[in-house]
N, C-alpha and C positions, 0 to 999 in steps of 0.2 A: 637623301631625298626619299619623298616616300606620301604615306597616306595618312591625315587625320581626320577630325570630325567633321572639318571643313572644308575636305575632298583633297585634292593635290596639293602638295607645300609648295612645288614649284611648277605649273602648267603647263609655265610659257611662254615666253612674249606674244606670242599671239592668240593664245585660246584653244590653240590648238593642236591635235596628235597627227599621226601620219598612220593613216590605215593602209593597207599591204594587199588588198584583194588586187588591182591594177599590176601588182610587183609580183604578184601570182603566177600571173599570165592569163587569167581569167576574162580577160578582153582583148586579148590579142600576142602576139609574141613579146618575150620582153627580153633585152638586151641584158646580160648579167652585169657589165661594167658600166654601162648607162645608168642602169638600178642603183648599182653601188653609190656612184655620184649621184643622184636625185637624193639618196638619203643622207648622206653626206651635206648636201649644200642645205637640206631640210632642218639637220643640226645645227649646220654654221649660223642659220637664220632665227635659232633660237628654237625648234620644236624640241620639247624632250621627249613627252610619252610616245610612241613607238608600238603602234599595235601588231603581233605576228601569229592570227589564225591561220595556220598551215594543215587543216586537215588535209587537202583535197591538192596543196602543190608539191608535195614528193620534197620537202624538206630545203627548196627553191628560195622561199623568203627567209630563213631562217638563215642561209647561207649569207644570203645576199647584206644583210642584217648586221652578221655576225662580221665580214671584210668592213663596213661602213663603220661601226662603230668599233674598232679595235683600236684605236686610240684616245679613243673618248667615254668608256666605259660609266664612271662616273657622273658624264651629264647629261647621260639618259634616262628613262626609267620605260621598261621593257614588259610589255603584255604576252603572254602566253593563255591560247584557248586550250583546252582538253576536256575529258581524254577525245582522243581519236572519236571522230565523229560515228564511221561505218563501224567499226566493231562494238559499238556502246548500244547502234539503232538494231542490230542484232541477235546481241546476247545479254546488253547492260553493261554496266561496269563490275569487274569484278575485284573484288579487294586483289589492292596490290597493282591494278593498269594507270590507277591515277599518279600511283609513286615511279614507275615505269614508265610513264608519260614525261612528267618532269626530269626524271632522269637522262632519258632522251634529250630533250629541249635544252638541257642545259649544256649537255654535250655537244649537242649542233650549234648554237648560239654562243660556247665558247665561253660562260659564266658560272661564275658562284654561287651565282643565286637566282631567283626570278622575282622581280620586284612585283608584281601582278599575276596571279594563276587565275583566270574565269572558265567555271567550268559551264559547259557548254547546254542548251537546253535541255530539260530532263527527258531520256532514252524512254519512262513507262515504264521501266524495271526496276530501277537502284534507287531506294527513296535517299535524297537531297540529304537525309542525318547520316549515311555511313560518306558518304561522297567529301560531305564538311569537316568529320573526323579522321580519315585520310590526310585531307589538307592541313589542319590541326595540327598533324603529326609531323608535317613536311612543315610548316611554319615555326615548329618546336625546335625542330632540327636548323635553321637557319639557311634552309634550303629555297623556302618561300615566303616572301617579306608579307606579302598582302593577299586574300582571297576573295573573287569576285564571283558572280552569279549572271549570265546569261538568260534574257526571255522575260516577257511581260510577265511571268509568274508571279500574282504577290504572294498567295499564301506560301509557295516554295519560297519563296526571298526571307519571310517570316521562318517558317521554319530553316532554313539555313543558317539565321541569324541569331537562333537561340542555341545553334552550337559553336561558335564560330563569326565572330565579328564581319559580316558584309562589307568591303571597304567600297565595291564598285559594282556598278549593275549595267549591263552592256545590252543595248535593244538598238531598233531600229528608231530614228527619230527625224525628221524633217518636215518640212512645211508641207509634204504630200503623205506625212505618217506622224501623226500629232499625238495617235492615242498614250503615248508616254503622260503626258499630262492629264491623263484620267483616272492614274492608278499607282503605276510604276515611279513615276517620280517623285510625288508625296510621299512616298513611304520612305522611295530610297533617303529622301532629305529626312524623313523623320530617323530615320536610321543610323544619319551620318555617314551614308555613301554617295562616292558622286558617281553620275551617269555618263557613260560610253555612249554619244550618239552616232552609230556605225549608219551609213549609206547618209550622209547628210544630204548629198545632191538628189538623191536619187536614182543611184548609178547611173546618173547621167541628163536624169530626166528634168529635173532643174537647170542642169546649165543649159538648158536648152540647143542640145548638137544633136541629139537625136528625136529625127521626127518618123523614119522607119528602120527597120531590120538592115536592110537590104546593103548598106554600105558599111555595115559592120563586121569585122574580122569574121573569117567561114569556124573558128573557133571559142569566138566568143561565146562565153555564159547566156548572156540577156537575149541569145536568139531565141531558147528557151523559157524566159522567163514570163510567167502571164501576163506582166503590166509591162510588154515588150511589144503584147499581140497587136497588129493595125487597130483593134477595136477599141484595144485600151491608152494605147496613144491617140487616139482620135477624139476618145472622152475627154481629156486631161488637156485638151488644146484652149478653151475657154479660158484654164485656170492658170497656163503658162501665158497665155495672151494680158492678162493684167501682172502678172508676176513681169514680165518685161517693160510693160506700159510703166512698171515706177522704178523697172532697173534702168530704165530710160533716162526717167524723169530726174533721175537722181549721177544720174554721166557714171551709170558702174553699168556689171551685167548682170545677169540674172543668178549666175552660179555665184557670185563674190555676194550679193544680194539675201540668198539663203542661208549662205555661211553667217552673214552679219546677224540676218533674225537667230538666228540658235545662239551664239554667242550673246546673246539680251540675256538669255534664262540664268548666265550667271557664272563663276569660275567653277561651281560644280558640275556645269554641264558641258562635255567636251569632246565638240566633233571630231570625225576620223574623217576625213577625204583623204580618199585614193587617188592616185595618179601613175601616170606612165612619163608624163609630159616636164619638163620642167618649169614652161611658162605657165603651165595650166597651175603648178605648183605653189609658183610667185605670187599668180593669181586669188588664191584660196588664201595664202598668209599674208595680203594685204586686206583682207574681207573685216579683221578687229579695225578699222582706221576708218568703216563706212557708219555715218552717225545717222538713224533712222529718226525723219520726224514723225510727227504724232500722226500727221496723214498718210503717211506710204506706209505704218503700222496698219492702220485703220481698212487700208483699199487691202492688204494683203490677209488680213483675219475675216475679210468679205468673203474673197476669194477659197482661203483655204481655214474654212471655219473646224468647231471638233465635232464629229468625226469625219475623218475625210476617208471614205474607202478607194482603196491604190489598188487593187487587184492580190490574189490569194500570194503568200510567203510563207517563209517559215518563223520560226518564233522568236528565233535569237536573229542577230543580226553583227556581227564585227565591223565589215565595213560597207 
């Protein structure tokens, strides 16, 4: 299993990966054995890729990860972000943490290899040519199968590409963050990589369960988060208001709805929904089976035409 010109060999029956920010704990407490079975049934259900950016959870999904797939090693294919996010935004990367990152990762996940290495948006210190000849060296070695690129960056994406084969390019992407299709996508396809669409719902904000802060976990991330604030949820209400009028119209919901539009762009383009939930889980991989006509395309490119500003982020995006 693995990558070619034509993005994943094997996808997945349904289009789509399993992103890991929910398995974090990033939105709330998370059950390590509950976790374990969500990815597990996620498998049995035919997801293969497996996203596990673990900056920020203390080596939590990678655990979780690593009990779910110990039987099944082979019918996965396994995403790793690096290096380490905080020590890169303060001193850069320095030769030798991205081979120390991986070696780690492989250790915690319990594998041979790592079928995906993306490294994470550029720190402003390490230019992208010593970063891609590290991985180089790590893909030489049979240590890591594929090398991906993090961030709307095109000219980083070019320049990493002419050291080092791009196979995947991981951004934010959804019906409330489209600019992928102004830059990053072109190219990636010109490239022969396929794209990582991380936060496909919009952490949430597509499925429409959060209208405020207030009933969400006292540790959740997005209390934080700009397009969380009452101002910016209250902007965004117009444009969930038709995004339901044809999840309506159509007897799905609005999160199974958003999944379906992303899955149009193609088997190179392949969302990551996160979950904690198992139904919520079922729900996203029944989302390949919802068939859009040319009108609920039509009311929903009104709605969420290009560009659509969502409130300030960061550049990369996993899930």
């Amino acid at each position: 299993m693995g990558l070619s010109n034509s993005g994943l060999v094997v996808p997945g029956a349904h289009g789509l990966g399993l992103g890991s920010l929910a398995l974090a704990g990033h939105y709330g407490a998370v059950d390590h054995a509950e976790a374990v079975q969500l990815v597990r049934q996620a498998v049995d259900s035919g997801v293969v890729l497996l996203d596990t950016p673990d900056m920020f959870a203390g080596g939590r999904v990678r655990s979780i990860i690593r009990q779910a797939v110990a039987s099944c090693r082979d019918e996965v294919f396994i995403v790793v972000h690096g290096p380490p996010a905080a020590q890169s935004a303060l001193a850069g990367t320095g030769r030798g943490e991205i081979v120390d990152d991986c070696e780690n990762a492989l250790r915690e996940l319990g594998l041979s290899h790592i079928d995906l290495y993306v490294l994470h948006p550029a720190d402003g210190r390490t230019p992208v040519e010593e970063q891609m000849e590290e991985l180089a060296g790590l893909v030489a070695t049979g240590k890591v199968r594929n090398v991906g690129i993090s961030g709307m960056d095109t000219d980083r994406l070019i320049r990493a590409h002419s050291v080092h084969p791009v196979a995947a390019v991981a951004v934010e992407f959804s019906l409330l963050r489209r600019e992928a299709e102004l830059g990053i996508l072109p190219l990636a396809r010109r490239l022969g990589a396929v794209l990582l669409a991380g936060r496909p719902l919009g952490r949430g904000i597509l499925a429409g369960r959060i209208t405020d802060t207030a009933r969400l976990d006292a540790v959740d991330v997005r209390r934080t988060d700009p397009r969380f604030s009452a101002e910016a949820l209250s902007s965004v209400q117009v444009l969930l208001r038709t995004l339901h009028e044809v999840a309506a119209d159509l007897d799905t919901s609005a999160g199974r709805l958003s999944l379906a539009w992303l899955l149009l762009g193609g088997t190179d383009v392949i969302p990551l929904p996160s979950t904690r939930e198992r139904i919520h889980l079922e729900m996203n991989l029944s989302a390949h089976r919802l068939r859009l006509p040319q009108e609920a395309l039509r009311r929903l490119y009104e709605a969420f035409p290009l560009p659509v500003p969502a409130g300030e982020r960061g550049e990369g995006a996993a899930d």
